[in-house]
C-alpha positions, -999 to +999 in steps of 0.1 A: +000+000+000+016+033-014+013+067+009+015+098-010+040+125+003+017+149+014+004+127+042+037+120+051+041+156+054+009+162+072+016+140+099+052+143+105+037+188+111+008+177+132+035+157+154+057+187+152+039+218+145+072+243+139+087+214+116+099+227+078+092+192+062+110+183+028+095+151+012+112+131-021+097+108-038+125+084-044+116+063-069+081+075-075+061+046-067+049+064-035+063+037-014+104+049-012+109+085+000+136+104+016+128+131+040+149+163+057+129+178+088+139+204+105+124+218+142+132+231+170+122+204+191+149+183+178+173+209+202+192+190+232+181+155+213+202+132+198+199+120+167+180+090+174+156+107+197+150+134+165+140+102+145+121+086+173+101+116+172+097+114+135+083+079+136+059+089+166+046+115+144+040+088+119+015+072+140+028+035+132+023+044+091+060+027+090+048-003+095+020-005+075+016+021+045+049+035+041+083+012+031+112+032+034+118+065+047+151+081+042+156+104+071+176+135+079+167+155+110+185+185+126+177+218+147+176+247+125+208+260+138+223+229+127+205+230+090 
């Protein structure tokens, strides 16, 4: 089952309202993207806990609808 990006979007900015959210569609089957987020939640987290908090967002869509998901995650002082 495909998602399209702009429910990836949607969710990953309802889990993280302040989030700048930059989807690809990598090889444009709607199943493989690659996405950068940037917030400033991710400040004081490391790098797994940004993605942990990514995938929470996701509401378990890893799992089911969505394959793979690229991810790149920083504050925006680090962007």
């Amino acid at each position: 089952m495909a998602m399209e990006a702009a429910e990836i979007e949607r969710l990953i900015k309802e889990g993280l309202p302040d989030a700048e959210v930059y989807i690809e569609d990598l090889r444009g089957d709607g199943d493989h993207y690659a996405a950068r987020v940037v917030s400033k939640a991710f400040i004081g987290k490391s790098r797994v806990q940004q993605h942990q908090m990514v995938y929470a967002a996701l509401k378990g869509s890893m799992d089911q609808a969505l394959h793979a998901l690229g991810l790149q995650t920083s504050a925006p002082e680090d962007a």
